[in-house]
C-alpha positions as CSV (number, residue, x, y, z in Angstrom):
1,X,0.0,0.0,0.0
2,X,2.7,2.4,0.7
3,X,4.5,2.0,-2.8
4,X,1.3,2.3,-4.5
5,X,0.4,5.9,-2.4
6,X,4.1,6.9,-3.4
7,X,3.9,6.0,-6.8
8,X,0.7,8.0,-7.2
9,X,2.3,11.0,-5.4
10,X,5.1,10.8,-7.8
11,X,2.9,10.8,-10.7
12,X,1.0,13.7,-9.3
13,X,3.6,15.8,-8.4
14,X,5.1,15.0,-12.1
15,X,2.1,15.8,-13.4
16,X,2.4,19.5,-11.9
17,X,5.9,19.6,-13.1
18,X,4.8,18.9,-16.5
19,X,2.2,21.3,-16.1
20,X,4.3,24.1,-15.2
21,X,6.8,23.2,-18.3
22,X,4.3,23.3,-21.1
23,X,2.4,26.5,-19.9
24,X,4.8,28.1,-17.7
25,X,4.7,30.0,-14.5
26,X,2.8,32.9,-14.1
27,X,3.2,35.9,-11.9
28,X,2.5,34.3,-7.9
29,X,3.5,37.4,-6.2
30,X,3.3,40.9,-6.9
31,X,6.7,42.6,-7.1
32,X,8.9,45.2,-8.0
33,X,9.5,43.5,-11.9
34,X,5.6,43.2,-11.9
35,X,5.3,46.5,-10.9
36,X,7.7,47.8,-13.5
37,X,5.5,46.4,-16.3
38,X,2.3,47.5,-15.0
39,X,3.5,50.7,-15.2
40,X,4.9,50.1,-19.1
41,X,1.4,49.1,-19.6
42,X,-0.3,52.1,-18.1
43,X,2.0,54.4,-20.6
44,X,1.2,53.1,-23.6
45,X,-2.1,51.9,-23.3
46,X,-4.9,54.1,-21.6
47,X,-6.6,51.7,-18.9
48,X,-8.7,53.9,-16.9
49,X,-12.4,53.2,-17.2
50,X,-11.1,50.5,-20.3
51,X,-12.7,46.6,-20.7
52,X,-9.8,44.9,-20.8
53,X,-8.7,41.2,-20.9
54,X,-5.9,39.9,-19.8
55,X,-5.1,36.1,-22.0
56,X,-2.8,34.0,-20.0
57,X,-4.2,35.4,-16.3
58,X,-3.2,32.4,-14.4
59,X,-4.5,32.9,-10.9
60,X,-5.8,36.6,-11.7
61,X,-2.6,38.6,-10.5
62,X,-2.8,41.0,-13.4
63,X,-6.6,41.1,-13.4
64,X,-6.7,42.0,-9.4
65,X,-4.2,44.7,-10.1
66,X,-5.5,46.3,-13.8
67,X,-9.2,46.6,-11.8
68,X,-7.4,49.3,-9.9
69,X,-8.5,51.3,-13.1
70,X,-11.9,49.5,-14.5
71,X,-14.1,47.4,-12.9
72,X,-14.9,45.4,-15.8
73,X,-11.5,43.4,-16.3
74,X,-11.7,40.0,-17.6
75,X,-9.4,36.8,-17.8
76,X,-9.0,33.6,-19.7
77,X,-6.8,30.9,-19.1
78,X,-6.4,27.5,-20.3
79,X,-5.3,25.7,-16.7
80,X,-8.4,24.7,-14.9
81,X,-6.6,24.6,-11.6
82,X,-5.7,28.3,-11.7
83,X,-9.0,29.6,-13.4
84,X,-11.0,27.5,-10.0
85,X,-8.9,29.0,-8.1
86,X,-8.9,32.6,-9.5
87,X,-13.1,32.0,-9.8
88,X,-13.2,32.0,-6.6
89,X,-12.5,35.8,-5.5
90,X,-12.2,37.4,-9.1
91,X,-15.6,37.8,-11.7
92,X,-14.8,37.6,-15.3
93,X,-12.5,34.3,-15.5
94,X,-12.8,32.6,-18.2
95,X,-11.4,29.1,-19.1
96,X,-10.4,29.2,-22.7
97,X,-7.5,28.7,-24.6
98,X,-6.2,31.8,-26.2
99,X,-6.7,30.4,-29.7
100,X,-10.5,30.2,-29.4
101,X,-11.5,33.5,-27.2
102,X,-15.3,33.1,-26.1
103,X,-15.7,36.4,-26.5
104,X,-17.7,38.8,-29.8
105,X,-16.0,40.5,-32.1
106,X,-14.3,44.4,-31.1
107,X,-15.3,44.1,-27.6
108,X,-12.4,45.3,-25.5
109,X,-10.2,48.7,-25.3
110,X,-7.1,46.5,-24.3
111,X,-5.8,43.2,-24.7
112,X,-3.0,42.0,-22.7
113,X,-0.5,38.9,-23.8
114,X,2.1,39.0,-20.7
115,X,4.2,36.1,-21.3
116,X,1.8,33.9,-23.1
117,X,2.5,33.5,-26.9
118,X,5.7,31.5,-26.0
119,X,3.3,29.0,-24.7
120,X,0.2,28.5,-27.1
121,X,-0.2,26.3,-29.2
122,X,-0.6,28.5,-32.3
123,X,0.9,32.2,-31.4
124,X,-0.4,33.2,-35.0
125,X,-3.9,31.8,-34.1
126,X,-3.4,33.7,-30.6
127,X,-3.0,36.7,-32.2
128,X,-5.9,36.7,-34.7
129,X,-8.0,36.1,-31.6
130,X,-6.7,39.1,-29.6
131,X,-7.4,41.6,-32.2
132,X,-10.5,40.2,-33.4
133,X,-12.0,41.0,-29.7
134,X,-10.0,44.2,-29.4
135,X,-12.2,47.5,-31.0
136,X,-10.9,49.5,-34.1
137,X,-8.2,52.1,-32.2
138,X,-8.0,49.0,-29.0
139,X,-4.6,48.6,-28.2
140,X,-2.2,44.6,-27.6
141,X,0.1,44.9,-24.9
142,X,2.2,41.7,-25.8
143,X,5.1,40.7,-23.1
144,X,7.3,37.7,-24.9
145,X,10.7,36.3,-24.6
146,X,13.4,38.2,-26.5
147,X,15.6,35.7,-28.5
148,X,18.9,37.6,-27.9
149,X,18.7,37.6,-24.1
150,X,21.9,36.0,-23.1
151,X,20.0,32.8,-21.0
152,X,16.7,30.6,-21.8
153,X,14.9,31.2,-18.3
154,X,12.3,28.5,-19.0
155,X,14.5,25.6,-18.5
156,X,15.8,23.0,-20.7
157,X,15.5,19.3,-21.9
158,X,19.1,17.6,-21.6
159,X,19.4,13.8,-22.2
160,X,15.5,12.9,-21.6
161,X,15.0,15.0,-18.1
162,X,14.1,18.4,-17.8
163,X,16.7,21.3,-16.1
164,X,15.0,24.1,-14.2
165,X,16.7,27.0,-14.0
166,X,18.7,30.0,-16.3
167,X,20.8,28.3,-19.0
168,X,23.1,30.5,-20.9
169,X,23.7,30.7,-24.5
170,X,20.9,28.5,-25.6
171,X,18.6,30.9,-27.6
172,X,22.5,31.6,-29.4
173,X,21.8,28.3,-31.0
174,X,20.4,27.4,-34.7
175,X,16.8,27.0,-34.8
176,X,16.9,23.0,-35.2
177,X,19.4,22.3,-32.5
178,X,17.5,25.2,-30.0
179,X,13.8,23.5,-30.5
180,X,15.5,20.5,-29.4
181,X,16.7,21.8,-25.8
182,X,13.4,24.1,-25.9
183,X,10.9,22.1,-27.5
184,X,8.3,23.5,-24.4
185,X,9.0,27.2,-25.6
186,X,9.0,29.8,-28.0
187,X,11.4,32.6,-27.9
188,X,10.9,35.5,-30.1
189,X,13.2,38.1,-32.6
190,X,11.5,41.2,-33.7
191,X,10.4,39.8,-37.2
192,X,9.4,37.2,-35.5
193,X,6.9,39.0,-33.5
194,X,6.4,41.6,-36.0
195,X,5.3,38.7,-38.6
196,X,2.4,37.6,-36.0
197,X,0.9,40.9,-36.9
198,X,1.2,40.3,-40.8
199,X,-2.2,41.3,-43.2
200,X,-3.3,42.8,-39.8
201,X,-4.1,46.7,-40.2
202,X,-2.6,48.2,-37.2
203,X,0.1,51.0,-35.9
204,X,2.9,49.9,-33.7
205,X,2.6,51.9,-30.4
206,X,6.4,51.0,-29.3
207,X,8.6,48.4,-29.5
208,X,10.7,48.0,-26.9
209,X,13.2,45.3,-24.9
210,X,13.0,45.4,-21.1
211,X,15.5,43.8,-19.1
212,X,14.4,41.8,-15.5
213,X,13.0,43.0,-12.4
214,X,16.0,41.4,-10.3
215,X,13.3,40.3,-7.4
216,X,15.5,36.8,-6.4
217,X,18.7,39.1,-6.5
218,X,16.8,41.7,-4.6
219,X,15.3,39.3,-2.2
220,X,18.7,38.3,-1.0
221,X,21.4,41.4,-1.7
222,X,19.4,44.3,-2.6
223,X,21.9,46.6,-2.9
224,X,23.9,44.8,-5.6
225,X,19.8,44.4,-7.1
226,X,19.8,48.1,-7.1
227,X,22.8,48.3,-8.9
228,X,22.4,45.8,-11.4
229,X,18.6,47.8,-12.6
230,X,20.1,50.8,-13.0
231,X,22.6,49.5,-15.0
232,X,20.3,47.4,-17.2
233,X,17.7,50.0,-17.3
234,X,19.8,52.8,-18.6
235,X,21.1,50.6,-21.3
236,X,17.1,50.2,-22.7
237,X,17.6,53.8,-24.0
238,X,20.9,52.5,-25.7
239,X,21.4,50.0,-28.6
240,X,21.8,47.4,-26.2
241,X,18.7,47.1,-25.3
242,X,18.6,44.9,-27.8
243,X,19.6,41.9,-25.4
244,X,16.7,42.6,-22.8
245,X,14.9,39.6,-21.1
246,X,11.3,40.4,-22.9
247,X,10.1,42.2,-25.9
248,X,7.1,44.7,-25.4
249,X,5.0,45.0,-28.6
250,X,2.2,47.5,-28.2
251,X,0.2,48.0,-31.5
252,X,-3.5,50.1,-31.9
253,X,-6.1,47.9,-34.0
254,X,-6.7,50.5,-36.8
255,X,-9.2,48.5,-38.5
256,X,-11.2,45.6,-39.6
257,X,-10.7,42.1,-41.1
């Protein structure tokens, strides 16, 4: 009875692991990198009094923070586990896949992608879907991972098992022999985002690359956190910001399909 308890234990807890791989792991706790982008969001895209959904919303962190400015913020998300749990304190969660919105046509001011396209399974798809519900002169806030950042933050595959952690030099790689350390994630150059948007009539807003918020560094030596951000943020209004963690794609819908 004991090995059979284990085993199931060890398939559960794989099951999570495998779970957190494939869609990643969204923002837990509010902190200073989260509060950076929130406030990259609020400069390019107006929120006050806005609808706006937020694709990808996990547990609801983004949602419970962007309903600061409206009161009718929604959420999708394609875990059941975190849409349950975000249900149960947040209205508005949906659980959808972001390649098959359940919502009509032109209904929201702002659409948010925070770190999700690297995920879906169809980032094209994902895209259609976010600016068919966005209104003509709506704004996409799109968050993904930046190709040149020096380390693949999502983990690899190496010899059949998966490696948590910051590798370095893997999104350096060719394309054949990077999908196969990476086969769980996208990472993105800015054609490559940029072609998402193809046939689409839109504006870009800005495109930018932002470097990390440092919270683990900052957690533990926060002075040498506070060095290391205004370091890395002074060189996102130089040419090297070029090898930030994230890209930030804002475009405005400026018309129909």
């Amino acid at each position: 009875m004991t090995v059979c308890v284990c085993q199931w234990m060890e398939k559960v807890s794989n099951e999570k692991d495998s779970k957190a791989i494939t869609l990643g792991h969204p923002s837990y706790v509010w902190r200073f990198g989260q509060d950076r982008r929130l406030a990259l969001i609020r400069r390019y895209a107006p929120l006050n009094g806005m609808r706006i959904l937020d694709v990808g919303c996990g547990l609801g962190t983004y949602v419970k923070k962007l309903r600061a400015f409206s009161e009718d913020v929604y959420g999708v998300d394609i875990d059941p586990d975190k849409v349950a749990q975000a249900q149960e304190e947040l209205q508005h969660i949906h659980l959808a896949p972001a390649e098959k919105l359940p919502f009509p046509d032109a209904y929201f001011d702002v659409v948010l992608l925070h770190e999700v396209l690297e995920h879906v399974t169809d980032d094209r798809q994902a895209v259609l879907e976010a600016y068919r519900v966005a209104k003509v002169g709506g704004r996409l806030v799109v968050f993904v991972p930046n190709r040149l950042y020096p380390f693949e933050t999502h983990g690899i595959y190496w010899r059949g098992h998966y490696r948590f952690g910051n590798i370095p030099l893997v999104n350096y790689l060719p394309n054949p022999l990077r999908n196969r350390l990476c086969p769980h994630v996208r990472t993105f150059t800015t054609r490559s985002l940029h072609r998402l948007f193809d046939g689409l009539a839109h504006r870009i807003v800005v495109h930018a690359q932002i470097y990390p918020g440092y919270d683990n560094i900052a957690y533990r030596h926060p002075i040498v956190a506070r060095w290391i951000r205004n370091v890395s943020y002074a060189l996102e209004s130089t040419p090297l910001r070029i090898f930030g963690l994230s890209h930030l794609l804002v475009v405005k819908k400026t018309g129909n399909e």
